[in-house]
C-alpha positions in Angstrom: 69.9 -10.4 46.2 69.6 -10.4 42.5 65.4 -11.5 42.7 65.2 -8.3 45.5 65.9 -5.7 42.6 64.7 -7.7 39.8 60.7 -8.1 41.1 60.4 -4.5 41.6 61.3 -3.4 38.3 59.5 -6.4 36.9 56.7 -5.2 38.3 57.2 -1.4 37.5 57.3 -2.9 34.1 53.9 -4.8 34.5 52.3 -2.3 35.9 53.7 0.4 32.9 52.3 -1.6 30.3 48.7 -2.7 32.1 48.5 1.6 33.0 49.0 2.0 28.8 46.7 -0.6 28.1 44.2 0.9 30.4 44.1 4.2 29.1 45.8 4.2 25.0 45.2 0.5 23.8 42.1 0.2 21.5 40.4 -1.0 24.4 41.3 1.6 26.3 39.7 4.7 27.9 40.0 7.0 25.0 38.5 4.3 22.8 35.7 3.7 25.0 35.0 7.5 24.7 34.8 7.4 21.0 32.7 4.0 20.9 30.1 6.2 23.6 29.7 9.0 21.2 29.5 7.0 18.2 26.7 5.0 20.4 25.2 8.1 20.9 25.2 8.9 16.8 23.5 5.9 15.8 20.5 5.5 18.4 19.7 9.5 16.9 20.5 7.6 13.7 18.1 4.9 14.8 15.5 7.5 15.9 15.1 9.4 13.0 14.8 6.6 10.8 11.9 5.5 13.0 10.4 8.2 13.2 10.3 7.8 9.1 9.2 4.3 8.9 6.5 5.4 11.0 5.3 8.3 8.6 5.9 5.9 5.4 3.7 3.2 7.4 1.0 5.7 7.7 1.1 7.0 4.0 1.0 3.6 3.1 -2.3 2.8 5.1 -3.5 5.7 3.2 -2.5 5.0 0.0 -4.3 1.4 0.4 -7.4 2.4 2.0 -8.1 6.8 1.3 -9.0 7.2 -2.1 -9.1 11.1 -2.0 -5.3 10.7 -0.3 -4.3 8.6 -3.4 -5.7 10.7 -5.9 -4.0 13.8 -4.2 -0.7 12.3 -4.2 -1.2 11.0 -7.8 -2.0 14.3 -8.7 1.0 15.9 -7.1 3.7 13.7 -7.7 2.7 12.8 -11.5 1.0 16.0 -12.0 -2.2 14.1 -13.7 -5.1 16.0 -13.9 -9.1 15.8 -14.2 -10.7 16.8 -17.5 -11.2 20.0 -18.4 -8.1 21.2 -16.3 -4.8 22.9 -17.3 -1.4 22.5 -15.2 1.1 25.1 -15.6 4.3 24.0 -14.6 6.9 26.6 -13.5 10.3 26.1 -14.0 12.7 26.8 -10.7 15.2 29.1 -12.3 15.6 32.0 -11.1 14.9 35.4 -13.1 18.8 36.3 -13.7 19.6 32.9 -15.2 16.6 33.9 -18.1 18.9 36.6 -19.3 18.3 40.3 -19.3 14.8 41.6 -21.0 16.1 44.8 -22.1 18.8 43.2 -25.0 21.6 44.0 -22.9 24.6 41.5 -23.3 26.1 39.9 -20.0 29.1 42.3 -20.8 26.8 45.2 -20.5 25.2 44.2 -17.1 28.4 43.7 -15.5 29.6 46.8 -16.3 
């Protein structure tokens, strides 16, 4: 008599804990959701970053075997120059942070 009421809640407790463990645990249903979309994050991750070696494979080939590329990108990046030429180098400031040309103060333009 007593095993007739004890199996059934024995196994409404059994099968409490395996529906928890199906769904909440870290194993679970809502964890597998978040280990999908973090999936999903790196292989973009893994894309882009191909997609880079690919273009620093490229500029490599050309930096070893193109001349003209090499001087181009010398040129650019260390801003070296042929004779006979002038660079003028521009700073990225904008206008406002020079200061007024009129004299005024900063008091004066606010106003």
């Amino acid at each position: 008599m007593l095993i007739r009421k004890l199996l059934p809640a024995a196994l409404v407790v059994v099968n409490i804990l395996l529906f928890y463990n199906l769904v909440w645990s870290d194993r679970g249903l809502f964890a597998f959701k978040d280990l999908r979309s973090r999936q999903a994050q790196m292989a973009q991750k893994v894309e882009e970053v191909s997609g880079k070696s690919l273009d620093l494979s490229q500029e490599i080939r050309w930096l070893k075997s193109d001349r003209s590329f090499t001087e181009k990108i010398t040129r650019s990046r260390m801003n070296f120059l042929k004779d006979n030429e002038v660079l003028y180098i521009f700073s990225k400031a904008s206008p406002d942070a020079q200061g007024p040309a009129t004299g005024a103060t900063s008091d004066e333009l606010k106003n």
